[in-house]
C-alpha positions, 0 to 999 in steps of 0.5 A: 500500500504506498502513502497516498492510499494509505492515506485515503482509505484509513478509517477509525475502528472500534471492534477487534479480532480477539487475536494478540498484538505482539510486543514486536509488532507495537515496537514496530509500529513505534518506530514508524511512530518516532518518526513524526516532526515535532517542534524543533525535534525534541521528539517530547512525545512518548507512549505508554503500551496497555495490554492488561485487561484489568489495568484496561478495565479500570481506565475504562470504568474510572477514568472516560467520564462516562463515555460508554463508547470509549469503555466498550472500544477499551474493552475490545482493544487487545491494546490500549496506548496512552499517549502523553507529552513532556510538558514545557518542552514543545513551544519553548526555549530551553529556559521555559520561556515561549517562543511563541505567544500559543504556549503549549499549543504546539505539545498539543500539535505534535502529539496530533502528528504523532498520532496521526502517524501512529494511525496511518503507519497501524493501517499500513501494518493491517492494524485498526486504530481509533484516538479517543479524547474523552478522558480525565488525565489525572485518573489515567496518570494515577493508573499508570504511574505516569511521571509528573512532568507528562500529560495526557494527550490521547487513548489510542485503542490498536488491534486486528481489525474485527472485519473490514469496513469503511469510513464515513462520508468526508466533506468535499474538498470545495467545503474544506478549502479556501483560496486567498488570491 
């Protein structure tokens, strides 16, 4: 599959095979992963691999708000990655200053890259993927053990598609683009 059509049929999936996803193969999908741009290459994004249930059970139950559709994707998921960020490192100069007025806007655009990367390099592996951002950070944080200086920028559900399927509808382009002549 080359990019283009990686990138044109790639759709969120929600249910999974009940088959494992290997050790080997999360590391794979991470080296792809690692590869995404981030601000002035500080490469602050990290991951956090999930593959016990009862540890799946518990982000599901106690730390989603809620959200029945994340704890049912939870629960389906052989894998759940946690993906977080180094605080005040995207966006900043070495002395903690910003560079630019968004602050920390840009830990939040690099962790989307990454993401984003993460979803297209699993389709390429034949893996379904679906980012989930309803949760409470402090809760996951606890769960895991995450270190202080880290947050929380998504789940991430991974594992061998349950069947085929296709996305929804997207907007044509004439809807989403804008020229400025």
């Amino acid at each position: 599959m080359d990019a283009l059509q990686c990138i044109a049929t790639r759709h969120s999936c929600r249910k999974f095979a009940d088959k494992e996803v290997s050790d080997e193969t999360i590391k794979e999908l991470i080296s792809y992963t690692k590869n995404a741009p981030t601000w002035k290459n500080v490469q602050e994004v990290r991951y956090y691999a999930v593959k016990n249930d009862e540890i799946k059970k518990r982000i599901a139950e106690e730390a989603v708000l809620g959200f029945v559709y994340n704890t049912k994707t939870i629960s389906r998921a052989p894998v759940l990655m946690v993906e977080t960020v180094v605080k005040g490192i995207s966006g900043y100069e070495k002395d903690g200053t910003p560079t630019t007025p968004q602050d920390s806007h840009w830990q939040s655009f690099d962790a989307g890259i990454s993401a984003g990367t993460l979803e297209l390099a699993a389709f390429a592996m034949g893996l379904g993927s679906v980012i989930m951002g309803i949760y409470d950070d402090s809760i996951v944080k606890g769960i895991l053990d995450i270190p202080e200086n880290e947050t929380v920028s998504g789940l991430i559900a991974v594992g061998w598609p349950a069947a085929e399927g296709e996305g929804p509808e997207k907007k044509d382009v004439d809807e989403i683009l804008s020229f400025r002549e």
